[in-house]
C-alpha positions in Angstrom: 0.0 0.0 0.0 1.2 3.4 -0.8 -0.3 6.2 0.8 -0.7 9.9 -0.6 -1.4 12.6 1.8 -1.9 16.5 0.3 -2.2 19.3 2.9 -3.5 22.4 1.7 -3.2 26.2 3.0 -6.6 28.0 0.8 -6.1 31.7 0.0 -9.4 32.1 1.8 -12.0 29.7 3.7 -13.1 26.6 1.1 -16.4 27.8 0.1 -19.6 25.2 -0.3 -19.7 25.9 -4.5 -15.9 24.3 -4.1 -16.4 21.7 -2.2 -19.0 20.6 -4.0 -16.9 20.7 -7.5 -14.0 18.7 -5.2 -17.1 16.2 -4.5 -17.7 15.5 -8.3 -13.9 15.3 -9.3 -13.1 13.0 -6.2 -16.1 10.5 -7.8 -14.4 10.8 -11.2 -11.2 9.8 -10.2 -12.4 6.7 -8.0 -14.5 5.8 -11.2 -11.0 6.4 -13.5 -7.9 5.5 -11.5 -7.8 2.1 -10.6 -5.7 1.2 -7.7 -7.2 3.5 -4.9 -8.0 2.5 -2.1 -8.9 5.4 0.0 -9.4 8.7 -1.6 -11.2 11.6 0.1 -10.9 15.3 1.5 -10.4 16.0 4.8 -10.3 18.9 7.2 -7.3 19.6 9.3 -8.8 20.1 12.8 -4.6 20.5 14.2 -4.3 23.6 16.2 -0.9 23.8 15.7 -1.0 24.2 11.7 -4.5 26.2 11.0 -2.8 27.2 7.7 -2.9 24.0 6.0 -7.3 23.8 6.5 -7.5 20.4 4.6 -6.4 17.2 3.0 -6.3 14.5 0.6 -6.1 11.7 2.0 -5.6 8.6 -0.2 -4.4 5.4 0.1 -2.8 3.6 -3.8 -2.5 -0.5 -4.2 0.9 0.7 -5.5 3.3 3.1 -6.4 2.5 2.2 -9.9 -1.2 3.4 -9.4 -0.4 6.6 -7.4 1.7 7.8 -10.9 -1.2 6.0 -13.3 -3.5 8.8 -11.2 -1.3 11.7 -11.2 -1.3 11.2 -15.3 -4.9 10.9 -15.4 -7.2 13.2 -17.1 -9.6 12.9 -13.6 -6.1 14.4 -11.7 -5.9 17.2 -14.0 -9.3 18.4 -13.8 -9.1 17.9 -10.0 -6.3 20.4 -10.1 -7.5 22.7 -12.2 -10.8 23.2 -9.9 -8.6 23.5 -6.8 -5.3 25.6 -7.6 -6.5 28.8 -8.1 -7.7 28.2 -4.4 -4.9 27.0 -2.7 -1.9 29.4 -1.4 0.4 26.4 -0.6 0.8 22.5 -0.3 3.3 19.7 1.5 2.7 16.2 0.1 4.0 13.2 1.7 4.1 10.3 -0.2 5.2 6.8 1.6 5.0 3.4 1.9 1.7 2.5 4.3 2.9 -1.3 6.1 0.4 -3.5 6.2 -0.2 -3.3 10.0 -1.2 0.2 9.9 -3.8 -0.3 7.5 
């Protein structure tokens, strides 16, 4: 397992009309990428880093079909919905062992 996770700091509070469009490209890219296993957005509810508001979290079969989705179509339109929103991002990408799950 291979998990994905994207914190994001938003230039201003996520608004409902966005979330909403993040709802319809999340669908797409379950329906597109094989090889997820997990894939949703989350909010941040750390006091310590208030910048970063939310995340995607996902969880990939494989390496493999973390790169088949960041080449997707589905990815693309994801991130052209979401970038002109977002200020900043850290990804961390690592191998998820089997006992954690």
């Amino acid at each position: 397992m291979y998990l994905h996770i994207v914190l994001m700091a938003p230039h201003a509070p996520i608004k409902p009309e966005l979330a909403s469009t993040l709802d319809h490209a999340f669908i797409r890219i379950r329906q597109e990428c094989p090889g997820i296993e997990r894939f949703e957005w989350v909010p941040n509810l750390s006091r310590s880093s208030a910048r970063y508001s939310h995340a995607l979290l996902s969880v990939f079969r494989s390496q493999e079909a973390l790169d088949a989705y960041r080449e997707s179509d589905a990815h693309q339109a994801m991130l052209e919905a979401i970038t002109p929103h977002i200020q900043d991002i850290v990804v961390l990408d690592s191998v998820l062992e089997e006992s954690l799950s």
